[in-house]
mmCIF file of the N, C-alpha and C atoms, coordinates in Angstrom:
data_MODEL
# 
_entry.id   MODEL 
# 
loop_
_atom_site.group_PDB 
_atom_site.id 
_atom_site.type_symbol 
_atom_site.label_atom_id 
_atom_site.label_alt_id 
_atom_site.label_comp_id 
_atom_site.label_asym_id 
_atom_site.label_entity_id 
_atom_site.label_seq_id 
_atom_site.pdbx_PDB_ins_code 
_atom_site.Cartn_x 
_atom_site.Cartn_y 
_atom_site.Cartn_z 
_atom_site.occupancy 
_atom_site.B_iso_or_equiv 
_atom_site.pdbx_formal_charge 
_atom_site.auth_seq_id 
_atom_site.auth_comp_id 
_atom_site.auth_asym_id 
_atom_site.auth_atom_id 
_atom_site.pdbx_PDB_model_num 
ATOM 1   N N  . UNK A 1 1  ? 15.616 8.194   15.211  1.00 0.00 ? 1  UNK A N  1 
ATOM 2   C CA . UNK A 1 1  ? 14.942 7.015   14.664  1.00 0.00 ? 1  UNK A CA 1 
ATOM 3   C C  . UNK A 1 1  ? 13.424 7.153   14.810  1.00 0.00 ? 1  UNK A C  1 
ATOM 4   N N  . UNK A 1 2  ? 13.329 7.511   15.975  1.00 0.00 ? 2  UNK A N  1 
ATOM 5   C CA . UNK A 1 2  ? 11.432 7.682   16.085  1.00 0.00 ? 2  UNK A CA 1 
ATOM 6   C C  . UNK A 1 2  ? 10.895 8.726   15.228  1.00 0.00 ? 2  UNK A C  1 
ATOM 7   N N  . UNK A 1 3  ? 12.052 9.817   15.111  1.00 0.00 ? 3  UNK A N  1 
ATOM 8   C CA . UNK A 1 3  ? 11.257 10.833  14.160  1.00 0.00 ? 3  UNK A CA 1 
ATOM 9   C C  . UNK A 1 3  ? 10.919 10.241  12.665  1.00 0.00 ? 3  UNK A C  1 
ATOM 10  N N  . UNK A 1 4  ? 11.838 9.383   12.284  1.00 0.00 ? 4  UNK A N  1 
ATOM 11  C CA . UNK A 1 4  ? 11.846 8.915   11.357  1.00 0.00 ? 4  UNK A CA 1 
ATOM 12  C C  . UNK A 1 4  ? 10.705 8.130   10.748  1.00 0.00 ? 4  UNK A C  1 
ATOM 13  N N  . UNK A 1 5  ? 10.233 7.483   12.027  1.00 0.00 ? 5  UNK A N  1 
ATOM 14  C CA . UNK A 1 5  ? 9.499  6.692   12.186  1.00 0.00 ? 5  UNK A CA 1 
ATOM 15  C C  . UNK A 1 5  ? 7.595  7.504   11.835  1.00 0.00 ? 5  UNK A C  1 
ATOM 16  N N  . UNK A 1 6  ? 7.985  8.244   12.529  1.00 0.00 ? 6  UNK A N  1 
ATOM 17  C CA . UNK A 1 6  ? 6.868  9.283   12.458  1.00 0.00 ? 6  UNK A CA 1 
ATOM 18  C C  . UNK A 1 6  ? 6.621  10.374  11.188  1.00 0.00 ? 6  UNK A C  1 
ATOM 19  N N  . UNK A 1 7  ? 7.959  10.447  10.192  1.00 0.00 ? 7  UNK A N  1 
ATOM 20  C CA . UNK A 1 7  ? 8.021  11.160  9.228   1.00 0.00 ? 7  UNK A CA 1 
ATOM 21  C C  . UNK A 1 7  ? 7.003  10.234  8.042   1.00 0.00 ? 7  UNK A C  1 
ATOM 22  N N  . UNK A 1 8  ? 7.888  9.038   8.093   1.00 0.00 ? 8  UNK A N  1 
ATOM 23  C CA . UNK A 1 8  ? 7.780  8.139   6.944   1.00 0.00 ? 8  UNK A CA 1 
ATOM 24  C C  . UNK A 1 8  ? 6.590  8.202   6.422   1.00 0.00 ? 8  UNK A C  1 
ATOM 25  N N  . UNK A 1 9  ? 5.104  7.270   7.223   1.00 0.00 ? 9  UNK A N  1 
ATOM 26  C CA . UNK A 1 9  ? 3.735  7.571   6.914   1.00 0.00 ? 9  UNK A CA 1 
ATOM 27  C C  . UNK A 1 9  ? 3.087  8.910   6.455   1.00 0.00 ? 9  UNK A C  1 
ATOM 28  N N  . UNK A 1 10 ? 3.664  9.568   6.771   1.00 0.00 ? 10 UNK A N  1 
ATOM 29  C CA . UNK A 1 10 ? 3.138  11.614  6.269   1.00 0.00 ? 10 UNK A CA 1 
ATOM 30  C C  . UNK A 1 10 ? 4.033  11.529  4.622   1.00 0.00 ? 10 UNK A C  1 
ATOM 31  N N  . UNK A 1 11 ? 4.872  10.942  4.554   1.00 0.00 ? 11 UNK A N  1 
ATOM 32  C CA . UNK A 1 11 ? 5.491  11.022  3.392   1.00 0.00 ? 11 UNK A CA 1 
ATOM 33  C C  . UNK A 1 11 ? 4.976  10.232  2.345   1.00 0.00 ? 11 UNK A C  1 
ATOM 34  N N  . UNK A 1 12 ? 4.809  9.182   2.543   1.00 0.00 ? 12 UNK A N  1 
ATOM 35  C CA . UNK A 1 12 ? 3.731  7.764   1.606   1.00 0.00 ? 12 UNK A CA 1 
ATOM 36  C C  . UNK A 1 12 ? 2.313  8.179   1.305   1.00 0.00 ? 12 UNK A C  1 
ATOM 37  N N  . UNK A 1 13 ? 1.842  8.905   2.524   1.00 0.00 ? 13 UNK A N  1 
ATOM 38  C CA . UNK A 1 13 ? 0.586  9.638   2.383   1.00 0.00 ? 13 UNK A CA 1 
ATOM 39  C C  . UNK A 1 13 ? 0.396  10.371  1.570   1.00 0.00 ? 13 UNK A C  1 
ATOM 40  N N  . UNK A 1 14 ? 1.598  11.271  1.052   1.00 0.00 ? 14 UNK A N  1 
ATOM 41  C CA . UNK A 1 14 ? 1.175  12.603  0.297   1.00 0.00 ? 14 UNK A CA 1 
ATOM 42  C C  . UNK A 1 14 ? 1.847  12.434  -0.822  1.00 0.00 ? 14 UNK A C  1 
ATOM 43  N N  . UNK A 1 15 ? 2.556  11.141  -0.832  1.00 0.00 ? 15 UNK A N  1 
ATOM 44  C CA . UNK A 1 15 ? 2.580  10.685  -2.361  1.00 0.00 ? 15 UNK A CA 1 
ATOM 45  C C  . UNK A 1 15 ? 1.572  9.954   -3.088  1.00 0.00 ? 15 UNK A C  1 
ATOM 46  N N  . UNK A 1 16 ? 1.033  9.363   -2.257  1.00 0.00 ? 16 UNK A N  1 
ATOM 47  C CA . UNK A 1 16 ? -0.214 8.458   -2.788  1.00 0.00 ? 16 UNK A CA 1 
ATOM 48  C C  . UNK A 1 16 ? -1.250 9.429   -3.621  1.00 0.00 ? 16 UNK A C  1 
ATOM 49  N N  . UNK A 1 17 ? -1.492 10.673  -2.907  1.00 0.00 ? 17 UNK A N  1 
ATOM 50  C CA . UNK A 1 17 ? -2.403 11.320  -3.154  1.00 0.00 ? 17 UNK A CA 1 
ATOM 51  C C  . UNK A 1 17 ? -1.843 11.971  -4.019  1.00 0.00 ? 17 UNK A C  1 
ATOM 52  N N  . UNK A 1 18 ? -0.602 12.395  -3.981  1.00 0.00 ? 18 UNK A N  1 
ATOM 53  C CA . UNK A 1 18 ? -0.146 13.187  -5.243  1.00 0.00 ? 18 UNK A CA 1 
ATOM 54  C C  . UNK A 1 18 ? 0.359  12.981  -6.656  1.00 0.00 ? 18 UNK A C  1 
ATOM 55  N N  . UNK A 1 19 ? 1.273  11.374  -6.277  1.00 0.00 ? 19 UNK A N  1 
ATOM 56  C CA . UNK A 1 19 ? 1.847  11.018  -7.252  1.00 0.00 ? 19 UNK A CA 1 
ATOM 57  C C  . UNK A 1 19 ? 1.398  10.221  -8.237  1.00 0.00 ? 19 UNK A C  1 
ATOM 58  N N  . UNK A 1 20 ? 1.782  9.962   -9.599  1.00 0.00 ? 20 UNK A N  1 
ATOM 59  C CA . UNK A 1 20 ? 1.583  8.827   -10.403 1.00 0.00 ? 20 UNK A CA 1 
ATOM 60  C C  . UNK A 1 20 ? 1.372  7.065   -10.054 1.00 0.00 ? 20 UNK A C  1 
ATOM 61  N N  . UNK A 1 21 ? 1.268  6.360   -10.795 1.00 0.00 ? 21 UNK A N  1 
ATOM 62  C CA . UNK A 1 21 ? 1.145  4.981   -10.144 1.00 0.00 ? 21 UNK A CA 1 
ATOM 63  C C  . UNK A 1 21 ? 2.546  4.773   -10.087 1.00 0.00 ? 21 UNK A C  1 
ATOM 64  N N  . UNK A 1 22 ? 3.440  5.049   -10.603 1.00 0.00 ? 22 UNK A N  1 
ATOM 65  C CA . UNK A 1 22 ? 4.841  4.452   -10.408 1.00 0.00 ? 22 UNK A CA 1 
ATOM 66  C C  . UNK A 1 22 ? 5.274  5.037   -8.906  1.00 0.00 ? 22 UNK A C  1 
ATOM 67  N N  . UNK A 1 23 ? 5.384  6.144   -8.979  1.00 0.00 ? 23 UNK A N  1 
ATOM 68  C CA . UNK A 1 23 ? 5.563  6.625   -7.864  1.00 0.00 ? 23 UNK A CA 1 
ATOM 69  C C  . UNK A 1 23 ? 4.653  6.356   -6.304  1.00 0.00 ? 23 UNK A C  1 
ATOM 70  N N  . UNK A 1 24 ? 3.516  5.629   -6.296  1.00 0.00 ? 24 UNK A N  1 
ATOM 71  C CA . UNK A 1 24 ? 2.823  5.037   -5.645  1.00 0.00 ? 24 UNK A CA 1 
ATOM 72  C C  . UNK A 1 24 ? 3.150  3.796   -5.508  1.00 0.00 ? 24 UNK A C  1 
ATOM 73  N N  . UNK A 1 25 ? 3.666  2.956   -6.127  1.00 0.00 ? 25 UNK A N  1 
ATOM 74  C CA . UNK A 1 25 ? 4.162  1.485   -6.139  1.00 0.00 ? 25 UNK A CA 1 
ATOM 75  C C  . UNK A 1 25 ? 5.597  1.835   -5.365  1.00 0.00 ? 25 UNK A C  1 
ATOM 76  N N  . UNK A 1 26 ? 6.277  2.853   -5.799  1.00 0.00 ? 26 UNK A N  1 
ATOM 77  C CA . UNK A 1 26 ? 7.825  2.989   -4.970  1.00 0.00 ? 26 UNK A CA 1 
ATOM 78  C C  . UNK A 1 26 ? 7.391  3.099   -3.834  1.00 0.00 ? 26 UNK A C  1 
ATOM 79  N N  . UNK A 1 27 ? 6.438  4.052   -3.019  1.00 0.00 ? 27 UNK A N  1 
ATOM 80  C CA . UNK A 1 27 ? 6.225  4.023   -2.146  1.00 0.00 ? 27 UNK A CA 1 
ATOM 81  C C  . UNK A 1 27 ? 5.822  3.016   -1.264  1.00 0.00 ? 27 UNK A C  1 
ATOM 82  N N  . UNK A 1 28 ? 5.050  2.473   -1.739  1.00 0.00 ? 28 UNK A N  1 
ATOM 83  C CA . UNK A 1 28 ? 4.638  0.707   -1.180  1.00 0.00 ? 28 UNK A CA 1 
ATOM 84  C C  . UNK A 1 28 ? 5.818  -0.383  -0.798  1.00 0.00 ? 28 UNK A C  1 
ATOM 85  N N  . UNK A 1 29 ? 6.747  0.001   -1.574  1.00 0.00 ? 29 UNK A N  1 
ATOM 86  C CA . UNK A 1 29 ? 7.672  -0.714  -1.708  1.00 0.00 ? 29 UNK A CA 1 
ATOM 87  C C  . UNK A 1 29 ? 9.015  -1.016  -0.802  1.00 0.00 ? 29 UNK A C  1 
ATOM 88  N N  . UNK A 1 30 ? 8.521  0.736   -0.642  1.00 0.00 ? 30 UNK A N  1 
ATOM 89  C CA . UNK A 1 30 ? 9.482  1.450   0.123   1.00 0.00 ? 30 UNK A CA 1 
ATOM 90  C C  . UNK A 1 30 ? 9.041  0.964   1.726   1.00 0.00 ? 30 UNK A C  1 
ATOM 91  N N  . UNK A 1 31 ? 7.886  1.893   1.713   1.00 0.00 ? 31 UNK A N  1 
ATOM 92  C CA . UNK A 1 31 ? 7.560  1.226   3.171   1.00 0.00 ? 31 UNK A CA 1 
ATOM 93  C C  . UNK A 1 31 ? 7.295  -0.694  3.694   1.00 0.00 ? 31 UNK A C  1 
ATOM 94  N N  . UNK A 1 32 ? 7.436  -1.489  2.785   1.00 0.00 ? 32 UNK A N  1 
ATOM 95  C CA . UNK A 1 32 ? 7.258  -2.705  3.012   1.00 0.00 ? 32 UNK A CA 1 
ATOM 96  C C  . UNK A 1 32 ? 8.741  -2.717  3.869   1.00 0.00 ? 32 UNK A C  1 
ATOM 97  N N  . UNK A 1 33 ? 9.988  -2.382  3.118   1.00 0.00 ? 33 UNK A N  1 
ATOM 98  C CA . UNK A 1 33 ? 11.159 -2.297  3.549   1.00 0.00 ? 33 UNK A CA 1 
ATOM 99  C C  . UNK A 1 33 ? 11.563 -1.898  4.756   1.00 0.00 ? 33 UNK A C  1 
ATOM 100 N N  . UNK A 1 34 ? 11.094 -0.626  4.525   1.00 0.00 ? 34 UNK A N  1 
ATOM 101 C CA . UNK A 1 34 ? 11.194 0.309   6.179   1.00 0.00 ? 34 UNK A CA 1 
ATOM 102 C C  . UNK A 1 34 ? 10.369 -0.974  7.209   1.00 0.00 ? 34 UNK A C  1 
ATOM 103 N N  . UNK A 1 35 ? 9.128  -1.307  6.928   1.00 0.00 ? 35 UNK A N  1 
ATOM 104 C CA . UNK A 1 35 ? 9.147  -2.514  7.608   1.00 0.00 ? 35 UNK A CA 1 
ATOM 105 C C  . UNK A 1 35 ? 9.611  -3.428  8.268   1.00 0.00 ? 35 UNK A C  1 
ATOM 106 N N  . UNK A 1 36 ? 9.895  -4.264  7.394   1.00 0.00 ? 36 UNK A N  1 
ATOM 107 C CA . UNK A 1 36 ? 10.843 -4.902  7.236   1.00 0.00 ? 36 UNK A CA 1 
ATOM 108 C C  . UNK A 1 36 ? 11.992 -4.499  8.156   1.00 0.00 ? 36 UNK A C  1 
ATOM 109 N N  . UNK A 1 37 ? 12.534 -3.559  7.910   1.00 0.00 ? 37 UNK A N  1 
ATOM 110 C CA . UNK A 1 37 ? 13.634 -3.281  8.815   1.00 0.00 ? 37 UNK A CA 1 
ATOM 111 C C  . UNK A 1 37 ? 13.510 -3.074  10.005  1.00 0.00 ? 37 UNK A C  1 
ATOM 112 N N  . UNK A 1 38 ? 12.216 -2.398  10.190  1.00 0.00 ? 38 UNK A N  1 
ATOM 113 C CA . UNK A 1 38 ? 11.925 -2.124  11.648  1.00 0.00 ? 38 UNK A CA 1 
ATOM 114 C C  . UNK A 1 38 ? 11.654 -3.587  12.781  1.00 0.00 ? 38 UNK A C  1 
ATOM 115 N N  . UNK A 1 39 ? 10.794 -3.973  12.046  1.00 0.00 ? 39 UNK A N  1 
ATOM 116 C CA . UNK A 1 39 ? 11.152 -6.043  12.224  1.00 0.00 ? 39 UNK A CA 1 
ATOM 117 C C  . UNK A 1 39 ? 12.006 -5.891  12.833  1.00 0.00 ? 39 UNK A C  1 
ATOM 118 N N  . UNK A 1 40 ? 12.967 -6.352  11.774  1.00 0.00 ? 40 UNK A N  1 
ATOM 119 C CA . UNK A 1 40 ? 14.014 -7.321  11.894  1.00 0.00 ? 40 UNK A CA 1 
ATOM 120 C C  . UNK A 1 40 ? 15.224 -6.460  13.163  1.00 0.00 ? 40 UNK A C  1 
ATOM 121 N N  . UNK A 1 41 ? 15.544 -5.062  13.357  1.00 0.00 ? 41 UNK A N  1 
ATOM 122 C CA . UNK A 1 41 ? 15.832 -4.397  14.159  1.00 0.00 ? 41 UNK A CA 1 
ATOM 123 C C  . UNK A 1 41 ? 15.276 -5.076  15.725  1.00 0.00 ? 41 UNK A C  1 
ATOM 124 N N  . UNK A 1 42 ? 13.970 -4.624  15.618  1.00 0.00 ? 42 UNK A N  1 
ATOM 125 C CA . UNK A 1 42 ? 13.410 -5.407  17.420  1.00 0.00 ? 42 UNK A CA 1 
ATOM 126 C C  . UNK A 1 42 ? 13.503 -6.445  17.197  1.00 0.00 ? 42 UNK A C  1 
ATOM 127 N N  . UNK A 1 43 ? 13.855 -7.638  16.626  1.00 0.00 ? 43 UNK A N  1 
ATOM 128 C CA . UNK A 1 43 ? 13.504 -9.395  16.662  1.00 0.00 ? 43 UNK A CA 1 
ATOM 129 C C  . UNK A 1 43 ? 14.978 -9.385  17.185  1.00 0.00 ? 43 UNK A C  1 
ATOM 130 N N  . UNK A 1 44 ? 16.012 -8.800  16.533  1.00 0.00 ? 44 UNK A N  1 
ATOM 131 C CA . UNK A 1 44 ? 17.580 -9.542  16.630  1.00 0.00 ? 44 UNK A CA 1 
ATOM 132 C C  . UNK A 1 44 ? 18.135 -9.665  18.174  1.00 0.00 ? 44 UNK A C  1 
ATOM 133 N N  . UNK A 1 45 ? 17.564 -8.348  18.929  1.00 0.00 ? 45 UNK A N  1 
ATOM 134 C CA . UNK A 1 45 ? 17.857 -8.647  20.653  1.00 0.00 ? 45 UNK A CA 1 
ATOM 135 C C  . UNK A 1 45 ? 16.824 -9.349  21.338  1.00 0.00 ? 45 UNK A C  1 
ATOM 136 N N  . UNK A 1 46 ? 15.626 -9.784  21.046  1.00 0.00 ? 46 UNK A N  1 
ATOM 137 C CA . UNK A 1 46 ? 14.840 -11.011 21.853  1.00 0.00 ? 46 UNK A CA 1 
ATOM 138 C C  . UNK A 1 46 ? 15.592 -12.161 21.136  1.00 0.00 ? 46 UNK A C  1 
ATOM 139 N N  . UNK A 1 47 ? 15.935 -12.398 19.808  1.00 0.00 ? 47 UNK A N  1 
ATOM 140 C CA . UNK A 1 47 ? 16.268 -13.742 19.451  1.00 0.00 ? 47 UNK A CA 1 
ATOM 141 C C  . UNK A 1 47 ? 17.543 -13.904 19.831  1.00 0.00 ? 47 UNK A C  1 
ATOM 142 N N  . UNK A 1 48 ? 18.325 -12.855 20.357  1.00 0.00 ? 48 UNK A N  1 
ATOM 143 C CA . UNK A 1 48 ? 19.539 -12.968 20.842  1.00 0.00 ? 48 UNK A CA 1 
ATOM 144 C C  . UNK A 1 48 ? 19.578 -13.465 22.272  1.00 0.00 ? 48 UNK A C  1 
ATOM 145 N N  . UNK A 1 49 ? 18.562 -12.773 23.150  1.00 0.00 ? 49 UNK A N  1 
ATOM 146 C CA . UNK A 1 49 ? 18.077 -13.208 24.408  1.00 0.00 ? 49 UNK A CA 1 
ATOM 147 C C  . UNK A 1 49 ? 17.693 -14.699 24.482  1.00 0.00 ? 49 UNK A C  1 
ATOM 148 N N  . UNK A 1 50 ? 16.800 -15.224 23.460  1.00 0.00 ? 50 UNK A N  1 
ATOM 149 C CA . UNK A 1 50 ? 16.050 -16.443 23.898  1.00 0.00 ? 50 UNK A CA 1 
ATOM 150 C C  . UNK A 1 50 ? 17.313 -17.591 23.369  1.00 0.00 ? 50 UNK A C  1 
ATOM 151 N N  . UNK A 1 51 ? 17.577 -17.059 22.779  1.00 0.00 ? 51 UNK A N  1 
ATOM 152 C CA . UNK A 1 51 ? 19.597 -17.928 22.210  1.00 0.00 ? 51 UNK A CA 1 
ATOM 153 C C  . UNK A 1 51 ? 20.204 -17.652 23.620  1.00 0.00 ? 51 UNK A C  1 
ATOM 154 N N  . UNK A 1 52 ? 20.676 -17.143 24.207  1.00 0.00 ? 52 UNK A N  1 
ATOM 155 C CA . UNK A 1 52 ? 21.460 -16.795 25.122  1.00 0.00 ? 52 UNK A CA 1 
ATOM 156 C C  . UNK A 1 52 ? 21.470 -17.816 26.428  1.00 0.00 ? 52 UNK A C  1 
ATOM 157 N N  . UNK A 1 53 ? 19.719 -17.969 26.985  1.00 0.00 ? 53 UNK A N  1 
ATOM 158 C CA . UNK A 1 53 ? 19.091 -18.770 27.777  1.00 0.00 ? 53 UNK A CA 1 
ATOM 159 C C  . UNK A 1 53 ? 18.963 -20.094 27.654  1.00 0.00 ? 53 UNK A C  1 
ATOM 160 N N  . UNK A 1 54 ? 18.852 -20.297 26.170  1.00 0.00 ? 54 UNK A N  1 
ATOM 161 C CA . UNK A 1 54 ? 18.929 -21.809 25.661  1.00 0.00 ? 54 UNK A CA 1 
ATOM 162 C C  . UNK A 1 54 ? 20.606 -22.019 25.976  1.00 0.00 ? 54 UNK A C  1 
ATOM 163 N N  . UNK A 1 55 ? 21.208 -21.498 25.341  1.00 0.00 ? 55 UNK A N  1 
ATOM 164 C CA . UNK A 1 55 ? 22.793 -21.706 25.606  1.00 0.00 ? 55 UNK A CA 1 
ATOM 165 C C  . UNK A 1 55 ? 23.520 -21.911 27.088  1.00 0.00 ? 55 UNK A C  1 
ATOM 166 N N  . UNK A 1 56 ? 22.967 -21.398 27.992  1.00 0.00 ? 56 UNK A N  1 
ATOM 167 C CA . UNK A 1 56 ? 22.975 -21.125 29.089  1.00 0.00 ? 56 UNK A CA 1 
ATOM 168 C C  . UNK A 1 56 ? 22.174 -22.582 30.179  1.00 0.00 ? 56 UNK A C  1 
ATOM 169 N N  . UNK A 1 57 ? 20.957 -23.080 29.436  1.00 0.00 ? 57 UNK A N  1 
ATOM 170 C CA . UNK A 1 57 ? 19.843 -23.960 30.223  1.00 0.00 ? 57 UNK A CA 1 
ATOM 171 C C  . UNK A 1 57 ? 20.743 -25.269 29.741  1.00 0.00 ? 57 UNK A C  1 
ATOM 172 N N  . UNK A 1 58 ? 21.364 -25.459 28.681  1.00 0.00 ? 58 UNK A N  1 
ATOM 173 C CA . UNK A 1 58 ? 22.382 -26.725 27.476  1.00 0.00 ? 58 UNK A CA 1 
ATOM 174 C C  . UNK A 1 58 ? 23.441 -26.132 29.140  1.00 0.00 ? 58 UNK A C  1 
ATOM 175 N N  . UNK A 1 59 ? 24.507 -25.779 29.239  1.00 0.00 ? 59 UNK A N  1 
ATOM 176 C CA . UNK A 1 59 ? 25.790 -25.696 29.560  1.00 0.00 ? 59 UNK A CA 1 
ATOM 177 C C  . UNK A 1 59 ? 25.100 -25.974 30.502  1.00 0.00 ? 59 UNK A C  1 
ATOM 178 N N  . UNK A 1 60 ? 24.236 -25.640 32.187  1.00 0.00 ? 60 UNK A N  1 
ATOM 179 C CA . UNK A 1 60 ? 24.203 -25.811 32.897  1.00 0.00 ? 60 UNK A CA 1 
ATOM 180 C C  . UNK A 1 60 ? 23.872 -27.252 33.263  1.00 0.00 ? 60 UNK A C  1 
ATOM 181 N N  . UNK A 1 61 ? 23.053 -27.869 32.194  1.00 0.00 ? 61 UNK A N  1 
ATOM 182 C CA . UNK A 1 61 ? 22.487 -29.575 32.549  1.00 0.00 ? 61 UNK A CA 1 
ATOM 183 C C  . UNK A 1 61 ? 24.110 -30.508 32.464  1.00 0.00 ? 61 UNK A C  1 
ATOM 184 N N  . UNK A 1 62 ? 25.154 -29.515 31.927  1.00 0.00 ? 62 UNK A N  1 
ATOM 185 C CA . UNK A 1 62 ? 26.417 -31.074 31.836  1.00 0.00 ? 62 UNK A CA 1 
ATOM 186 C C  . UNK A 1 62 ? 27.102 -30.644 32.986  1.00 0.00 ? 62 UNK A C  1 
# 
């Protein structure tokens, strides 16, 4: 995953410079996604955590 991580930007890079505008817009597009995913990947176990504690702080007050 980290390599991946580390590939991606070297790859967008040397399309930008190389490719057409279409192929420059995929790329943009692309990496918004990869984004995006990378997000939403680290958010789902803190929001799972801070759910967990709330659930936990509720059951203990009854």
């Amino acid at each position: 995953m980290l390599k991946l991580a580390v590939i991606m930007p070297r790859i967008i890079i040397s399309v930008r410079e190389y490719g057409d505008d279409q192929s420059k817009f995929a790329s943009v597009e692309f990496l918004k996604v990869w984004l995006t995913l990378n997000a939403g990947i680290s958010i789902i176990p803190i929001a799972g955590f801070i759910l967990n504690t709330s659930l936990k702080i509720n059951s203990d007050s009854f």
